[in-house]
N, C-alpha and C positions, 0 to 999 in steps of 0.2 A: 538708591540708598539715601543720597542724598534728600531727595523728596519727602522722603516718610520721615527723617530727621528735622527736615521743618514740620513737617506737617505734628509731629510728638512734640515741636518747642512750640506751636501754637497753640495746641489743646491744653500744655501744663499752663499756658500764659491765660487762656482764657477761665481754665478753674484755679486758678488760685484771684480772678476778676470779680469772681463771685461768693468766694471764701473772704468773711471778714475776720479781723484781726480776734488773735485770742482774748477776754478779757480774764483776771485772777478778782476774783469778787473774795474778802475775807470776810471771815465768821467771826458774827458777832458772840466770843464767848462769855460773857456775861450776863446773856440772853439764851443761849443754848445751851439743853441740855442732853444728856441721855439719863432713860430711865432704866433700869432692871430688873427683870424678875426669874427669881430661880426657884426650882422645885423640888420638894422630899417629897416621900412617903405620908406623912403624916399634914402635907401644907405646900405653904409658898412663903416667900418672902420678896419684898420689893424696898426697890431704894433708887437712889439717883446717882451720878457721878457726871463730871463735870469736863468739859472741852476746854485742851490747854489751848491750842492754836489749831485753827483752821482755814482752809479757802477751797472756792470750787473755778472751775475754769467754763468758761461759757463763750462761745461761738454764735454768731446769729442770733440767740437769745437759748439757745441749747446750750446743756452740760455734756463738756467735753473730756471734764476730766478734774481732778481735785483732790484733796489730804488732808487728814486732822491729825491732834494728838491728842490723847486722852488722859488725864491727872488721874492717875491710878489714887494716889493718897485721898481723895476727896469722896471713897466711897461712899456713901451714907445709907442708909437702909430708913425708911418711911413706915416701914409697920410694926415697929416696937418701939418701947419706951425705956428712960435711963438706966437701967442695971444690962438688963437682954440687949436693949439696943446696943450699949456701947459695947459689951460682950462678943456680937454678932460681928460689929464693923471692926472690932480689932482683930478677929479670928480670918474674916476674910482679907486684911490686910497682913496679915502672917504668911510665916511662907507655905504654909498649909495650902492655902492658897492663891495669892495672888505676888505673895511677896514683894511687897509697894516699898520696902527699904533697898532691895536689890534693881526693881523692876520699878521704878515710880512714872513711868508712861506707857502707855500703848500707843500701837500707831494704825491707820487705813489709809491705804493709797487707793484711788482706782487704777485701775488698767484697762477696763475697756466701757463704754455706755452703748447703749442700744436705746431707740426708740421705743416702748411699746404702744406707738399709733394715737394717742393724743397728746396734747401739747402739754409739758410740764410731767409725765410721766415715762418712767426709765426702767431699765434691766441695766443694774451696778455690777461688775464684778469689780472684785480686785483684793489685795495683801491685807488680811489681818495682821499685825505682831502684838503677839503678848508672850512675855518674858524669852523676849530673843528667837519665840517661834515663829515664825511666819508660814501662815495656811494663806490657801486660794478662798475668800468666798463668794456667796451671790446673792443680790437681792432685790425686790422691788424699790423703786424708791421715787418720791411727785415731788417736783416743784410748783409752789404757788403763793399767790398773796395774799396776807390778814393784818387787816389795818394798817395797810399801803408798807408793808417791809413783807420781802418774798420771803421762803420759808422751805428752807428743803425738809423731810421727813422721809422715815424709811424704816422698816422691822426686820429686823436679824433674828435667828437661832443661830447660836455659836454651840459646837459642843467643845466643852472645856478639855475636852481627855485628850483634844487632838493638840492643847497648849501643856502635853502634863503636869496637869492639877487633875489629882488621883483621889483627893482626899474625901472618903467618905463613898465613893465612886462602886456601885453593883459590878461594876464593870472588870475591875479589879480585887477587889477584898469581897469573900464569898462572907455567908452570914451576920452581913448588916444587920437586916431585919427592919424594923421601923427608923433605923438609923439611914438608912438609904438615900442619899444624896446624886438625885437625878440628873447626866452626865450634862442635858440641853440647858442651855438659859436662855432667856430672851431680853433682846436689847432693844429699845426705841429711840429713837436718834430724831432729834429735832434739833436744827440748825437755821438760826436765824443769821441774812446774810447780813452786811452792812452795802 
């Protein structure tokens, strides 16, 4: 017994000899954004929103792990103009839907990364929160460099119904009709590091 107890404090001693130190690399948010685009019946609409604070953890030169927080008040929408536009960005910051006076961040942790087999590309899981929900999710996501700063990126679908926000939702209220506020959105996450 004795034997195999050295023999288990040798092997822990030798991989952790070849496990370098973790580093917390922070996001440049001033430089990073998310984009978003959500869907009706009748269209789309797209806009941007903005990273309060962020970092990724990195191993060897691998992501090992990391969190942001997202400024919910900073929504802006990109495809309309003064009257609609401001109409649009105050309605989603209502509590209708996103309720950015009760709920002014979101957050993402990861919880676990996976290789997938080239260098700078991943399989993310980990915790969404939006407004005090917390869902599991999952995503592809690369790291790389442009114009010597590395650059994490990754594309989410969130479906919103699983953070209830109902509103306008087929899913819940029968005979929308062209009123139909489709449950998925899509989010683009671009994360420049420092």
């Amino acid at each position: 017994m004795k034997t195999f107890s050295i023999l288990f404090a040798a092997l822990a001693t030798i991989t952790l000899a070849f496990t370098g130190p973790v580093e917390t690399v922070t996001v440049d948010t001033d430089a990073s954004v998310i984009t978003w685009k959500g869907y009706k019946v009748l269209g789309s609409h797209t806009g941007t929103i903005k990273v309060n604070t962020g970092n990724l953890q990195m191993e060897d030169g691998q992501l090992v792990g990391g969190s942001f927080t997202i400024d919910m008040n900073t929504i802006n929408c990109t495809d309309l103009q003064g009257e609609y536009k401001g109409k649009l960005e105050g309605h989603l910051k209502s509590a209708d839907f996103f309720g950015v006076e009760k709920y002014p961040t979101a957050t993402f942790k990861i919880t676990n990364v996976v290789s997938r087999g080239t260098p700078g590309a991943y399989k993310i899981s980990g915790n969404l929160t939006i407004k005090e929900t917390t869902k599991a999710i999952r995503f592809n996501a690369n790291i790389g460099e442009e114009n010597g700063k590395q650059i994490a990126t990754g594309d989410i679908q969130i479906d919103r119904s699983d953070f209830d926000i109902r509103y306008g939702s087929g899913s819940f209220f029968d005979n929308l009709g062209d009123n139909t506020i489709y449950d998925e959105f899509d989010l683009s996450v671009r994360l420049v590091l420092n």
